[in-house]
C-alpha positions as CSV (number, residue, x, y, z in Angstrom):
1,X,-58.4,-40.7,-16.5
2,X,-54.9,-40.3,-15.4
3,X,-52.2,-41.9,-17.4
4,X,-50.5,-44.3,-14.9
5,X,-47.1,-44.9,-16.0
6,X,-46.3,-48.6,-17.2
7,X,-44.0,-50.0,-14.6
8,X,-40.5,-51.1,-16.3
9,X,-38.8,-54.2,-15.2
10,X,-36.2,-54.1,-12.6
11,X,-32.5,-54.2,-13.6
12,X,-30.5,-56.2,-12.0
13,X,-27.0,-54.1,-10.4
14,X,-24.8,-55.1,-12.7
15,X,-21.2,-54.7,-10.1
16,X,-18.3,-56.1,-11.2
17,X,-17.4,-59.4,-9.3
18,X,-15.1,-59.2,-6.2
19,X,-11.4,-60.8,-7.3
20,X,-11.8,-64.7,-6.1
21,X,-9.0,-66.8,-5.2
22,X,-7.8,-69.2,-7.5
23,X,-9.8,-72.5,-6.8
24,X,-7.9,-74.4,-3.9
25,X,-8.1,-78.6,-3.9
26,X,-9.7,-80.1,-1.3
27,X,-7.0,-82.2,-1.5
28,X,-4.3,-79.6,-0.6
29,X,-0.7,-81.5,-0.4
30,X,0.8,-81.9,3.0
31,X,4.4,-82.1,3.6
32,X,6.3,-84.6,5.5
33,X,9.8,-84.8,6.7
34,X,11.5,-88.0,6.2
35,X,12.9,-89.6,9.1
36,X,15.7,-92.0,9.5
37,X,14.0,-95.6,9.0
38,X,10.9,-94.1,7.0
39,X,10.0,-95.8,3.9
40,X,7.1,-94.5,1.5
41,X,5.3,-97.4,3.0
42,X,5.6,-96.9,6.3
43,X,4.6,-93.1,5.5
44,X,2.0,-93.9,4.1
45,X,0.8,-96.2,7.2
46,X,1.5,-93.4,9.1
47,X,-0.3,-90.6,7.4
48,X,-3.3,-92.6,5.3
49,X,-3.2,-95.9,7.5
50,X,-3.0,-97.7,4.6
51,X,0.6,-98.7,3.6
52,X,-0.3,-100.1,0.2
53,X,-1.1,-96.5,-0.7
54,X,2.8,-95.5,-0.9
55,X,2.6,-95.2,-4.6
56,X,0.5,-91.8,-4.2
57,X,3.5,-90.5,-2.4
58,X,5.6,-91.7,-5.3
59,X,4.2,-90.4,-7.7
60,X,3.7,-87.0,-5.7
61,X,7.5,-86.5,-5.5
62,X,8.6,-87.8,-8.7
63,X,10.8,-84.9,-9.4
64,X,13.1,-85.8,-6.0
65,X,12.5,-89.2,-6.0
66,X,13.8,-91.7,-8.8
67,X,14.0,-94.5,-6.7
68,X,10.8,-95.2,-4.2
69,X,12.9,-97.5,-2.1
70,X,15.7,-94.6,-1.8
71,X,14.4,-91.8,0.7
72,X,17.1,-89.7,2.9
73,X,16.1,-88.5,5.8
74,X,15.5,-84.8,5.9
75,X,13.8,-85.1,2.6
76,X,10.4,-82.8,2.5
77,X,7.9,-85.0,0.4
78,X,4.4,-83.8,-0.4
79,X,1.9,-85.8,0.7
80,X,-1.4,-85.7,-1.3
């Protein structure tokens, strides 16, 4: 009888992964450019259709806007 040889279990190919992109949100910001008569609600109508979401913006561009009720136009707000 011939000695068959015992079959050894397959190894998995261990490659290095390929470099991935930092996880993006699905929820990317936008940007909007205030325009004369805009106000966060009316943005908000505008880009969610739903003015009673204006806080969102807010609270998006906290760090240019102290005051909701004070947007210039020209401003560059994120919109989430």
């Amino acid at each position: 009888m011939s000695a068959v040889p015992k079959a050894e279990p397959a190894k998995a190919e261990h490659k290095p992964a390929a470099a991935q992109p930092a996880a993006v949100h699905e929820t990317a910001a936008r940007m909007y450019e205030v325009k004369p008569g805009d106000s966060l609600s009316k943005i908000a109508l505008e880009v969610y259709g739903n003015a009673g979401r204006w806080p969102e913006i807010f609270e998006a561009n906290k760090d240019q806007i102290s005051n909701p009720n004070m947007i210039h136009p020209g401003q560059k707000l994120r919109i989430p």
